[in-house]
C-alpha positions in Angstrom: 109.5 133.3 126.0 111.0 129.7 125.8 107.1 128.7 124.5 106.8 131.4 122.4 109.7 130.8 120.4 109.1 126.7 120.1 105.3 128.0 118.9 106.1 130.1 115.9 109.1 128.0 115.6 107.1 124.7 114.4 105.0 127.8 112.5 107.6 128.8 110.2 109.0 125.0 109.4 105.6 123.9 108.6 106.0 126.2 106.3 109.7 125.6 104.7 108.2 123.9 101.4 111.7 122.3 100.9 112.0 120.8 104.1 109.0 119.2 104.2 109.3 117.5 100.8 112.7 116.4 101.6 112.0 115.0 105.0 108.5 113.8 105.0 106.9 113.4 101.4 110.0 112.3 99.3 110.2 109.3 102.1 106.8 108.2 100.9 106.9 108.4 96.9 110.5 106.7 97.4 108.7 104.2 99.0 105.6 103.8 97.1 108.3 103.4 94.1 109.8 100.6 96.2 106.5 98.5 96.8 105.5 98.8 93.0 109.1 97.9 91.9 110.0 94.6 94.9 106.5 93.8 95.0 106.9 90.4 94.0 110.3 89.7 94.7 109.7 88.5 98.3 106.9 86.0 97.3 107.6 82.7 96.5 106.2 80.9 93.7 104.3 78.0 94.3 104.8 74.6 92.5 102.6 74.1 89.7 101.9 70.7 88.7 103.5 68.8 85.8 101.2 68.6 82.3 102.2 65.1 80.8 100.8 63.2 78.8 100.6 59.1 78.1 100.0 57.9 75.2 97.3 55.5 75.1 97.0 51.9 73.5 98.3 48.4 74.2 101.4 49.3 75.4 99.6 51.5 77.9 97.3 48.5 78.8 99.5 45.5 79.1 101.2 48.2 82.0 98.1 48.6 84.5 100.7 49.4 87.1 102.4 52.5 85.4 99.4 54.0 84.5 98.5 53.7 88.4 101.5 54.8 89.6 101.2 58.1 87.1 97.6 58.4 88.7 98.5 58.2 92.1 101.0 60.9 91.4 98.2 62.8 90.3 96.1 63.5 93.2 96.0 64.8 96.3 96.7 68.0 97.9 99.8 68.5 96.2 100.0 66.6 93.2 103.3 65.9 91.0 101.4 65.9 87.7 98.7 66.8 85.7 97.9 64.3 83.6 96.0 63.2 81.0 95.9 60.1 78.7 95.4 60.7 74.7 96.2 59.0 71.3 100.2 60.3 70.1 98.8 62.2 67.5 97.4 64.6 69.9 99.8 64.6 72.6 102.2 65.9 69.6 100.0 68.6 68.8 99.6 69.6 72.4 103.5 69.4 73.0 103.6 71.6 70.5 101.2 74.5 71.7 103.1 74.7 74.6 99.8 72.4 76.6 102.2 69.9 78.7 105.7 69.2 79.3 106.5 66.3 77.6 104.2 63.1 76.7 105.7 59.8 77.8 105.0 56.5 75.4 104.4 53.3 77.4 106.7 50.3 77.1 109.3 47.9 78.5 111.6 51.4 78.9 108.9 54.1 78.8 110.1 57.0 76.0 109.6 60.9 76.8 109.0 63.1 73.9 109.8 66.6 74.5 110.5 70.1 72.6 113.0 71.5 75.0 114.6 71.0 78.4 113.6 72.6 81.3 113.0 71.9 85.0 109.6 69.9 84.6 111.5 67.6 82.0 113.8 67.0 84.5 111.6 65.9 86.8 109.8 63.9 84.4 113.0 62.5 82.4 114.3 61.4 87.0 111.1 59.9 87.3 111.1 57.3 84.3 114.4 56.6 85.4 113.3 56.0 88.5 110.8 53.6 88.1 112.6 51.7 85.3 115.4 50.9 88.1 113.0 50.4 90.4 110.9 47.9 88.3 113.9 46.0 87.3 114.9 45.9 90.6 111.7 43.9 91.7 111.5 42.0 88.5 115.2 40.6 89.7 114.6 39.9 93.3 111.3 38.0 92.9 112.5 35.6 90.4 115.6 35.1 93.2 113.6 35.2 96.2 109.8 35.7 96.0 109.4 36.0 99.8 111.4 39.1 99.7 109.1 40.7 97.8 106.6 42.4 100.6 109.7 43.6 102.4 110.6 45.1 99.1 107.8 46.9 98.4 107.3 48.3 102.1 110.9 49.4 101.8 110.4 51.1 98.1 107.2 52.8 99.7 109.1 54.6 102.5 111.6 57.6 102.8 113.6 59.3 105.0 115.0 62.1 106.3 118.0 62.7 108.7 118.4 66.4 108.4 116.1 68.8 110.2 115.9 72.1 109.0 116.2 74.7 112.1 115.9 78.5 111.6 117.5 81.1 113.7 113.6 82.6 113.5 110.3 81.5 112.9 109.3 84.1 110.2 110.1 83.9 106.9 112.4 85.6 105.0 111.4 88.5 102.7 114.9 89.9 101.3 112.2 93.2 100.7 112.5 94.2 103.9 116.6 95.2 103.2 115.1 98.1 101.2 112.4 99.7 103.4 114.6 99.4 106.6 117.0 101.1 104.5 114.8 104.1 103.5 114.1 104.0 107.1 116.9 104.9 108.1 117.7 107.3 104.5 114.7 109.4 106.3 116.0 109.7 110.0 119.2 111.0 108.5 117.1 113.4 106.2 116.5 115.1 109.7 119.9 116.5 109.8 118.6 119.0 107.4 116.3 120.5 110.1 119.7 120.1 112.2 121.7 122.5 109.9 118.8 124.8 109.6 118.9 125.8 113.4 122.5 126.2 113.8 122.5 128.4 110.7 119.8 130.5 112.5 122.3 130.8 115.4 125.3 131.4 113.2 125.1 135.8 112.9 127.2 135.4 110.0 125.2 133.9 108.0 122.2 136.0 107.5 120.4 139.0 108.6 118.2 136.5 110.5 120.8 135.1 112.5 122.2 138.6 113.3 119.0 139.9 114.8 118.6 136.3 117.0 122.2 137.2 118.1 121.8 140.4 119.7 118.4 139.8 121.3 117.6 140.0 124.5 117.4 135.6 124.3 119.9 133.6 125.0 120.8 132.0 121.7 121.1 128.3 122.9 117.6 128.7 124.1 116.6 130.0 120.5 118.4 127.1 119.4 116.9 124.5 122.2 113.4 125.5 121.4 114.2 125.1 117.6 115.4 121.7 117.5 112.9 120.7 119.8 110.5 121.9 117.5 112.3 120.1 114.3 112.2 116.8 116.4 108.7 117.1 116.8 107.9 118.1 113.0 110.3 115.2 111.9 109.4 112.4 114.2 105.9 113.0 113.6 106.5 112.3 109.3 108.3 108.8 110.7 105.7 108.0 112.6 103.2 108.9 109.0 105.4 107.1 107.3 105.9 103.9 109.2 101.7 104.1 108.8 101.9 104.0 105.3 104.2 101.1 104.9 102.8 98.9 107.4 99.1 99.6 106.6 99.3 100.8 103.3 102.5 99.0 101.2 101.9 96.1 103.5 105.7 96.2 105.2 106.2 93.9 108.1 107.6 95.2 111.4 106.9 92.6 114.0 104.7 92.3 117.0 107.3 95.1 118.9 105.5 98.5 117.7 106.4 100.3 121.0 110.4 99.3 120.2 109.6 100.4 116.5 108.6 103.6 117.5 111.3 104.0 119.7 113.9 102.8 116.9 112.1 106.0 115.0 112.7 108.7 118.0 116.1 108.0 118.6 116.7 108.1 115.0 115.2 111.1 114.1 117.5 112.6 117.5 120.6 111.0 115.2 119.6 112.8 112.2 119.3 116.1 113.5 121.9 116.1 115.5 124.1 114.8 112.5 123.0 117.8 110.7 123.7 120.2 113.6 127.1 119.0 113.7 127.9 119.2 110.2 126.4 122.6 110.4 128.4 123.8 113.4 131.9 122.1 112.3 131.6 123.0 108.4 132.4 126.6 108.1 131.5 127.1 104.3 128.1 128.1 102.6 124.8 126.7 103.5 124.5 124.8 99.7 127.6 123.1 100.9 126.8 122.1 104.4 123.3 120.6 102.5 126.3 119.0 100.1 127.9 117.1 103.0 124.4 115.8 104.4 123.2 114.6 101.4 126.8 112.8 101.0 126.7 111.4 104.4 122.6 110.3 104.6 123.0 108.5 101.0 126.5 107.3 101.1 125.0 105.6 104.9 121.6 104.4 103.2 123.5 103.0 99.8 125.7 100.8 102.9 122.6 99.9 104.4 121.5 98.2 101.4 118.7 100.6 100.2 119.9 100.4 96.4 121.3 97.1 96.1 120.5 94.6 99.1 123.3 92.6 99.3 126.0 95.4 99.5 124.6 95.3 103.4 125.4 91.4 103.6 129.0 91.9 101.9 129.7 94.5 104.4 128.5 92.8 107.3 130.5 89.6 105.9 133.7 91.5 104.9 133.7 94.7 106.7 131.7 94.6 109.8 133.1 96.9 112.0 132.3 99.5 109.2 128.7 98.7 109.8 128.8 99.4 113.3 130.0 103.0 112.5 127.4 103.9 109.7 124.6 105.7 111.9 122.1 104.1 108.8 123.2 100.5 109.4 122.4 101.2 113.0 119.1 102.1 112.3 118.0 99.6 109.9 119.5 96.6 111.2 117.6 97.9 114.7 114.4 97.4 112.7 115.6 94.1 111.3 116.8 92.9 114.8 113.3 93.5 116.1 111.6 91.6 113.2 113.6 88.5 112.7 115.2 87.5 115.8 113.6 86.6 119.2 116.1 87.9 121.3 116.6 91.6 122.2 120.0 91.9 122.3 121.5 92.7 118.6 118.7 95.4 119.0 119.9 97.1 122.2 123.0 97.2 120.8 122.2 98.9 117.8 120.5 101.5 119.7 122.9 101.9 122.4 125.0 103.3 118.9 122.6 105.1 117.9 122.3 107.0 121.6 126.3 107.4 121.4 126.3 109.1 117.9 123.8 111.5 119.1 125.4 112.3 122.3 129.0 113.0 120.3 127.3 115.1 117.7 125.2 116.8 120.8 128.1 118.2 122.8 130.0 118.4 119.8 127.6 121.3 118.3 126.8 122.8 121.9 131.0 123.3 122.2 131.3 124.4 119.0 128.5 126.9 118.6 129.3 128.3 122.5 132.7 129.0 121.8 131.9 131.0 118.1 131.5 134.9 118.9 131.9 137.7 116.3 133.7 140.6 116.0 131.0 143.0 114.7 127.0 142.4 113.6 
């Protein structure tokens, strides 16, 4: 009987049009939306080369040294500038189509020409200062101490640095991720909706349905087993799709842990139905309003999370962290996030050690709740 039910069970939610937008295609246009609309946000944007431009003519050619210094500058795999060497005339005219930053006039102090400021003119603009200082610096100590000039030079020609960056992770950031964990997490809370519609099949007063389940010759927790049984199934099974679609499709990292992945996905989808048969079982009004209070609970948990904005999820975990540890949807994304950025297990474990609590309150919750409800007629 048990197989019977759990059968035509999965039958007849296959077939609940609402439920499987809600829980399994929604998830994926939401996140679709997401990849078109962060796309580019997590990629940085690599440093372009400097257009300049010297002017050309004695000035230029009495300074041999500048002009290989600018050159020297200009090659190599990652070259500060892009530069060419023109008459003033035309380094005007391309200043002022927008072809290069600035054009720098040779001289005792060299002169930059440019239309606007900006970061490249900064960088040009720290450079002639640079080598002016530098230049007179030399100038000075040779015509005081000639023998100190190699020493000079070696030392001008080296650089240092004392401070060695160390990340808590090897991978790099992608603040992206905030998002997609967080929709995550928006669908495994979704599930409560399969959650609330088994315990209103149970509840007699509450349709015609649940009235005839009632006086069968089944034990109604067995209806009920076989039906939530059959939910998890439906609803872990559009995770697992859409986990497929972001990491092969959309391109969203996860790590090198699938197998912990998958099992962040199965005890969430266990949360998020047994959320919804909680709310179900405890909220004694209409079924629109028991769908009311999931909506409420999944969204106002997912906006936490950092699905809409991403750094309401750093301000909470800054200011208000113990309130992350009781939003179910923090749970479940930062799980995800655990697994991706940091080496150690821990932070994970923890998370789902939550998660397994939650369900096991909202469990026993529903099974003393929905024991204990009898009727006085049918």
């Amino acid at each position: 009987m048990f197989l019977h039910i759990f059968k035509y069970r999965i039958i007849t939610l296959l077939r609940e049009k609402s439920l499987v937008f809600w829980t399994m295609i929604f998830p994926l246009v939401l996140a679709t939306f997401f990849s078109v609309a962060l796309g580019n946000i997590g990629k940085i944007e690599e440093f372009s080369p400097i257009s300049v431009t010297l002017v050309s003519g004695e000035a230029l050619n009495q300074q041999p040294e500048f002009l290989k210094t600018m050159e020297d500058l200009s090659k190599g795999e990652n070259p500060l500038f892009d530069l060419s060497v023109s008459d003033e005339r035309t380094a005007l005219q391309h200043l002022k189509d927008y072809d290069i930053s600035g054009y720098i006039i040779p001289g005792k102090t060299p002169d930059l020409v440019v239309l606007n400021s900006g970061l490249n003119q900064s960088i040009l603009k720290h450079f002639l200062d640079q080598y002016s200082q530098n230049t007179a610096t030399i100038k000075e100590i040779v015509a005081s101490n000639p023998d100190a000039l190699p020493a000079l030079l070696e030392s001008l020609s080296m650089t240092a640095s004392y401070v060695v960056e160390k990340g808590v992770t090897e991978k790099s950031t992608d603040p992206t991720l905030v998002y997609f964990y967080a929709l995550i997490a928006m669908a495994c809370l979704y599930g409560s909706m399969y959650g609330l519609e088994e315990v209103n099949r149970v509840q007699a007063n509450l349709s015609a349905e649940a009235a005839r389940i009632n006086i069968a010759p089944v034990h109604k927790l067995k209806v009920f087993a076989a039906g939530v049984i059959a939910a998890l199934i439906i609803h872990f099974s559009g995770l697992l799709i859409l986990l497929g679609y972001m990491n092969y499709v959309l391109g969203v990292g996860f790590g090198q842990n699938t197998g912990y992945v998958i099992m962040v996905l199965f005890v969430g989808s266990i949360l998020g139905i047994s959320m919804g048969t909680f709310i179900s079982a405890l909220v004694k009004k209409g079924e629109g309003v028991k769908i009311a209070v999931v909506l409420i609970v999944s969204m106002a948990g997912s906006f936490l999370a950092g699905m809409m904005i991403g750094e309401v999820k750093y301000y909470v975990a800054k200011h208000v962290p113990i309130l992350g540890y009781l939003n179910p949807a923090n749970l479940l994304s930062d799980s995800l996030y655990a697994l991706y950025y940091y080496d150690s297990h821990m932070r994970f474990f923890l998370n789902l050690t939550g998660m397994s609590l939650y369900s096991l309150l909202f469990c026993s919750m529903t099974y003393l709740i929905i024991r204990g409800r009898k009727y006085a007629s049918l």
